[in-house]
N, C-alpha and C positions, 0 to 999 in steps of 0.2 A: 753280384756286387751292387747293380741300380736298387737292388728291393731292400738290400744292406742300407744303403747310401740316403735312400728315401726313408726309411724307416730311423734313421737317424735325425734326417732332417724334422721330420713330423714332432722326434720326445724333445729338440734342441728348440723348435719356435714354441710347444706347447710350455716351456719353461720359460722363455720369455714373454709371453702371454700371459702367466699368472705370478711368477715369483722375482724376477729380477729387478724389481723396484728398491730404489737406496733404502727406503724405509718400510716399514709391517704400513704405517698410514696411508703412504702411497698405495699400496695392495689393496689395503682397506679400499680406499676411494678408486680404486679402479673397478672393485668386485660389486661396490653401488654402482653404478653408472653402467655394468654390463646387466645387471639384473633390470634396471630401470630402462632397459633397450628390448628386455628381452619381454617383458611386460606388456610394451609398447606393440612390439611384434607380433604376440599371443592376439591382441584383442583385435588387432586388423587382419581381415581376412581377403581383402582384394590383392588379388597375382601381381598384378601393376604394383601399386603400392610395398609389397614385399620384396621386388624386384631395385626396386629404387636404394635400400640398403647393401646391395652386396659391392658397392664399390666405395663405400664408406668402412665394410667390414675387411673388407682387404687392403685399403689403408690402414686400419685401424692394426691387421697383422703387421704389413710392413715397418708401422711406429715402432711396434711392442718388439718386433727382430732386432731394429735399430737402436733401442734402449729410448726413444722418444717416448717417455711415456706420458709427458703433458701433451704429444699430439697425438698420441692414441688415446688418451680422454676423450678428447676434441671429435675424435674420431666416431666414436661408440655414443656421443650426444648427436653427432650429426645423422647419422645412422638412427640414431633415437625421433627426429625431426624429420629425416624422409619417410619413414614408416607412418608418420602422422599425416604429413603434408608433403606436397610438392611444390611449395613454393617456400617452404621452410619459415624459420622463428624472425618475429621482428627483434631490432638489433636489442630491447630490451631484456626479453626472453633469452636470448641469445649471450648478452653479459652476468645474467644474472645466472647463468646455468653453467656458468664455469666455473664459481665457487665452490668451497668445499668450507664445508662446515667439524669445526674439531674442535667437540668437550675436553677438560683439563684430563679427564676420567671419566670410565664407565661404571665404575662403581663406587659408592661411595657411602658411609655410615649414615642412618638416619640424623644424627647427632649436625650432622655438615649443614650451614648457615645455606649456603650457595653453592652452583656449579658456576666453572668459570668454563668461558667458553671463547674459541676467536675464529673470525671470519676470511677466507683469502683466496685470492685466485691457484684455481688448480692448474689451469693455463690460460694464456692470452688471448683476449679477443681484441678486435678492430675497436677504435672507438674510447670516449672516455666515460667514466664512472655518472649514470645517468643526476641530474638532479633530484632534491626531495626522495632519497632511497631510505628507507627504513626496514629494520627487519624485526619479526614475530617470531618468538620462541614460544614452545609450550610443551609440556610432557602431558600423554594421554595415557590414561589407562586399559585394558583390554576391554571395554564397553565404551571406548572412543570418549573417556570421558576427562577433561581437562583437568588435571590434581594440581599444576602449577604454570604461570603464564608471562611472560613480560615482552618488554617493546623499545626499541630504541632507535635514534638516528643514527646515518652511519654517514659518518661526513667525509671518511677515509680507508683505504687498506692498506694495510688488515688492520679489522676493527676487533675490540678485545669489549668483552662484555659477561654480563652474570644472570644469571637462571635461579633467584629467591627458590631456597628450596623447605622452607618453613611446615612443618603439619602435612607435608608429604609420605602418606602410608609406605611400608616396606613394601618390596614388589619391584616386577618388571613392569618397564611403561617405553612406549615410543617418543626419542625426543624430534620434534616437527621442529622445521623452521621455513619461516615465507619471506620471501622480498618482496617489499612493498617498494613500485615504482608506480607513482602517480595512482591511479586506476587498476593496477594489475600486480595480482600477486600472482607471486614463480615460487613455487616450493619446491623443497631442495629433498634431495634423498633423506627418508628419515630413516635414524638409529635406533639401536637398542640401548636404553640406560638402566641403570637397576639400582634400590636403594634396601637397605639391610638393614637390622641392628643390630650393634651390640659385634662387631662384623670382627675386629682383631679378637674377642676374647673365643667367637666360634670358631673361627680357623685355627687356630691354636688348639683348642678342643678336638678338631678332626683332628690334628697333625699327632698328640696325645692319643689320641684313640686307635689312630692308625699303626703308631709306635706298638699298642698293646696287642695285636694280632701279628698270628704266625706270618712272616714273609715269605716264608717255603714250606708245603709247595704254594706258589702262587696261584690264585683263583683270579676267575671276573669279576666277582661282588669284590675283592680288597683291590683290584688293579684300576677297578672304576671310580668306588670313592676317592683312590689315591691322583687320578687322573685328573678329576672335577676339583680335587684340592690345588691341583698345579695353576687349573686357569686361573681359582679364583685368587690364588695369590699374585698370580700374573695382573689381573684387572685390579686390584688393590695397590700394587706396585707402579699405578699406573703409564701401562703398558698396551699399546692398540692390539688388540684380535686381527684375525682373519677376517671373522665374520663377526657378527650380531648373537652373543650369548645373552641368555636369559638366567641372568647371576645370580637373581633371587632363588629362582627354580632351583639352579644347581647347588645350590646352598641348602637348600631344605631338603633336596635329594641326598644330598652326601651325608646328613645329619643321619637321616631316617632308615639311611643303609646303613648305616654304621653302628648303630644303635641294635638293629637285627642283627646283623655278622655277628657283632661282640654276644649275641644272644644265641647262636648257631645259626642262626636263619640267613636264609638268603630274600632281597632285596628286591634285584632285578628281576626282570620275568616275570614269573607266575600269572600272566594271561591279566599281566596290567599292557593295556594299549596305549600306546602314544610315541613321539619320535623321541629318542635318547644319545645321548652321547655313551657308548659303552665300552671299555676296554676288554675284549676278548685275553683270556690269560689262564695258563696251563703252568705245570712243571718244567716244561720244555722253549715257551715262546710265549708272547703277547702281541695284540694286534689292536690299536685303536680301530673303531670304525662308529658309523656313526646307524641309527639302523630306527625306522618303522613299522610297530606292529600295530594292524589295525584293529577293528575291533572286533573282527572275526575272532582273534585268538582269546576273547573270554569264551568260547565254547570247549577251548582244550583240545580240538582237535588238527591233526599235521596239517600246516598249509603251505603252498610253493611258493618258494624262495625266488627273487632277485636281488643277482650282486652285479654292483653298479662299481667298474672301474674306472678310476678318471684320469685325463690325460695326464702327461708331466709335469710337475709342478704343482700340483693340485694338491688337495687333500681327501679326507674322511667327507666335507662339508659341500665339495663341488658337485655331488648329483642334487645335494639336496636345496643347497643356496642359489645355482647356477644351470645350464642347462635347460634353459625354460622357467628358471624361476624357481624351480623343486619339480617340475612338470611330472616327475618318474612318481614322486613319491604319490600324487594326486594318480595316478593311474594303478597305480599299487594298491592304494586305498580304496576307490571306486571298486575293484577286484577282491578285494581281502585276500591279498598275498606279503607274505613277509618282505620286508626291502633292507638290505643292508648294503653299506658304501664303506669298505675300508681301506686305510691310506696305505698308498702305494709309492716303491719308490722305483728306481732303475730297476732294481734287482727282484723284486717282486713284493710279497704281502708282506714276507715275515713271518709266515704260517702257509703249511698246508693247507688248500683250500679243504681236502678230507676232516681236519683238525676244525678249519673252523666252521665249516656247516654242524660237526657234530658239536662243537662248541654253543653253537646258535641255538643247534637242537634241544638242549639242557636248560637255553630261556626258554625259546618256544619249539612244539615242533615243526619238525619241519617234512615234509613231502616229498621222499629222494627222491620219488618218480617226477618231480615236477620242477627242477631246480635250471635255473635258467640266467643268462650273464649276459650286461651289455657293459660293453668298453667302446669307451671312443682312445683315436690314438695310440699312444702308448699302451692306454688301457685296452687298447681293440690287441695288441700285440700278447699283451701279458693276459688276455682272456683266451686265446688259441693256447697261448703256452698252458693254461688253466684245464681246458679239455684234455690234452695228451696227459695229465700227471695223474688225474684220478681215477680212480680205482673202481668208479661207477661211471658208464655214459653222462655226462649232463643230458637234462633235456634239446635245448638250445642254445644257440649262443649267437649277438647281435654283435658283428665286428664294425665301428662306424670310423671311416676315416683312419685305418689303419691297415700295416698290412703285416707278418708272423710266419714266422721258421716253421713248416709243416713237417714232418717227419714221415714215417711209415706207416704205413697204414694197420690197425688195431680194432680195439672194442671203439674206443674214443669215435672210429669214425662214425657211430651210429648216433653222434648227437647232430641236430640239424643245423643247419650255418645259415644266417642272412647275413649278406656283409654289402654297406651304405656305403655311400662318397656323394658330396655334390657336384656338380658337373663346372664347378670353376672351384675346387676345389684341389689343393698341389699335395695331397693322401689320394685321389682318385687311379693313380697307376699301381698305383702299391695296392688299393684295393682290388681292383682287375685280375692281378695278377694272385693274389691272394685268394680267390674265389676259383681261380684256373689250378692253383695248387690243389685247394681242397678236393676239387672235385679230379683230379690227377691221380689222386691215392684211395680213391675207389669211398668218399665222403656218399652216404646214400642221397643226402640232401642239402644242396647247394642251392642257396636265391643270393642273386646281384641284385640294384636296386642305386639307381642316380635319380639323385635331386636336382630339378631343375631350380637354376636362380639359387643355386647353397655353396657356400667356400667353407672354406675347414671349422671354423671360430662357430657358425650359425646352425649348421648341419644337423647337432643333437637333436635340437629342438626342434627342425622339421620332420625328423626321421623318426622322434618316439612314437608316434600314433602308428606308422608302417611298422615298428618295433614289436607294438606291443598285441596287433594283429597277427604277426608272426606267430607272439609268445602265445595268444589265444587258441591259435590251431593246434600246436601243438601239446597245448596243453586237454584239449580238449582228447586229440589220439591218445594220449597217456592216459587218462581217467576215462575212456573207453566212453569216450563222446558227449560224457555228462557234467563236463567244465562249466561252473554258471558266468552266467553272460553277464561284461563289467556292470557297475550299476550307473545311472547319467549322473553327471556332472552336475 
């Protein structure tokens, strides 16, 4: 009943962690400010220093349990400022990083004069609104190059302002914005904005196009265009993301599958590399997820698979937006191993994990012998459930911060188990015990593994590098020792 009780508690805070915010914007601006922590944490390497956020991150839980989610902001900025410093932000830094920055919209017709854009505190700090504060907008394009720019005083909040968007090319670009406080600018998390043309008469065109293709049986090439048509009508409608989509991409993406299906062809896959949004979809089920091929797969041949489940509340986008940043996917790639992340809920994928590796296989292939899973949380839970149900051993599987219903012992138990916790982490018992199960029911290969200075929230992103050592060893016994070695960063 305790490993019941904890294993409840772990999918119950992972959900207020990511999803329980009144609005998609608050989520928005909660999922910058984690990334922008988690940044901050990658690049400093001193134990002290890394040690100095775990009582900011376990604040930052107990906000996000309590529904505080202006002082779980607060919380993951502070935590952002210990990792940096020990003596933390002067009070300008410190006011000015509590702002959150909100376009009218993320996308928008080339046609469109301006973006309107307004300024506000995300939560309260000490203190009043410094003198001489001005802010710098600008959009840059993917060679950091400035396509549109403006400036203004800000005498109050929230300040309400516009973004000239004149002779600005189609495309995705990063919109920047800096506080200027005397001497010192504080930039603020940038976004993703995306500008189109001619943007109502091609959504309509999918939507036509899409009407003119079979429904049933349903495929991945018609589930995926259909899928990419949902957001961008979402982003049109202007409506906040999760994350940061690349509207233009997907707009051109959707065109150019669409155009091949209506032609019999298929789209996806064929040993094009790069990170996708794709809708897995059969006769039977669909499965968003969202998935990386590197650029091993222009050679055409099977490479091993990682599926990335992510805690409650999460989505398709959490290994790749969070967790270190995308950390998983940069380690995937340095490797040339397939990555795929699909959304998870209580209940599981939505698909057989058999269904959708072979589904994956059909993009690219894939490696039975080398297929390998990490779940944090909930996802560490529904990744043990993952191993009992199929039909081949997995390779391995990385349980972080979670702990799962073992059963009887089978072929399953020949897959290897690493299973993490940090050592002020409240998943650390349920892990414990979850490694005592596995190895209970005659599991050949059991590794435990605490983080020192990690709580639940931070864990992932210590434990990938110990993850992916695991995933190397074994990968190398499966291909009879000849696994090539990641490549450097």
């Amino acid at each position: 009943m305790k490993t019941i009780l904890a294993g409840c508690l772990t999918a119950v805070l992972c959900f207020a962690l990511l999803q329980v915010a009144p609005g998609q914007e608050s989520r928005f601006e909660l999922g910058q400010r984690l990334r922008a922590f988690e940044v901050a944490w990658e690049r400093e390497t001193d134990v002290q220093a890394r040690a100095r956020v775990v009582p900011h991150l376990n604040a930052a839980v107990k906000d996000f349990f309590s529904f505080r989610l202006d002082q779980a902001a607060r919380s993951l900025d502070r935590a952002r400022f210990a990792v940096q410093s020990a003596s933390g932000p002067v009070p300008a830094v410190a006011w000015a990083t509590a702002l959150a920055l909100r376009p009218g919209t993320r996308l928008v017709d080339r046609a469109t004069a301006s973006l309107e854009i307004s300024l506000a505190p995300f939560y309260k700090v000490e203190g009043d609104m410094p003198k001489d504060t001005a802010i710098h907008l600008a959009l840059r394009d993917g060679a950091e190059k400035t396509v549109a720019a403006a400036q203004d005083e800000i005498s109050k909040l929230p300040w309400q302002g516009k973004l000239p968007l004149a002779a600005v090319p189609e495309g995705d670009y990063q919109l920047t914005a800096e506080i200027i406080i005397g001497k010192d600018r504080i930039a603020l998390n940038p976004q993703t904005f995306s500008v189109a043309a001619n943007t109502a008469n091609r959504l309509q065109s999918l939507e036509d196009g899409l009407g003119r293709i079979k429904a049933k049986p349903n495929t991945t090439q018609r589930a995926t265009i259909a899928a990419h048509l949902g957001i961008l009508k979402s982003l049109v409608a202007k409506e906040t993301p999760e994350t940061n989509y690349p509207a233009a991409r997907l707009l051109a993406e959707a065109e150019a599958a669409l155009k091949t299906v209506s032609n019999g062809g298929e789209y996806f896959g064929k040993a094009r590399p790069d990170e996708f949004w794709i809708t897995l979809a059969n006769d039977q089920s669909s499965l968003p997820v969202r998935l990386m091929a590197p650029e091993a797969v222009t050679k055409g041949k099977p490479l091993p698979l990682v599926i990335a489940l992510h805690g409650a509340g999460g989505s398709e986008n959490m290994f790749f937006d969070a967790y270190g940043n995308g950390k998983i996917a940069q380690l995937c790639q340095q490797r040339g191993w397939l990555l795929v992340a699909p959304r998870l809920s209580f209940f599981g994928m939505g698909m057989p994990v058999d269904r959708m590796i072979a589904e994956i296989s059909r993009l690219y292939p894939v490696d039975r012998r080398q297929v390998f899973v990490v779940g944090h949380s909930m996802g560490a839970m529904q990744a043990i459930n993952l191993a009992q149900q199929t039909g081949e051993p997995l390779a391995a599987i990385a349980a972080v911060s979670g702990g799962g219903r073992v059963g009887k012992s089978g072929p399953w138990t020949q897959t290897a188990f690493l299973v993490v916790a940090g050592d002020q982490d409240f998943g650390l018992s349920g892990a414990r015990r979850l490694s005592q199960a596995l190895r209970a029911v005659g599991t050949a290969d059991v590794r435990f593994k605490e983080h020192k200075d990690a709580e639940h929230l931070g864990v992932v992103q210590a434990a990938l590098p110990d993850v992916f050592a695991f995933f190397d060893e074994i990968a190398a016994k499966a291909s009879g020792g000849k696994a090539a070695a990641p490549a450097k960063p």
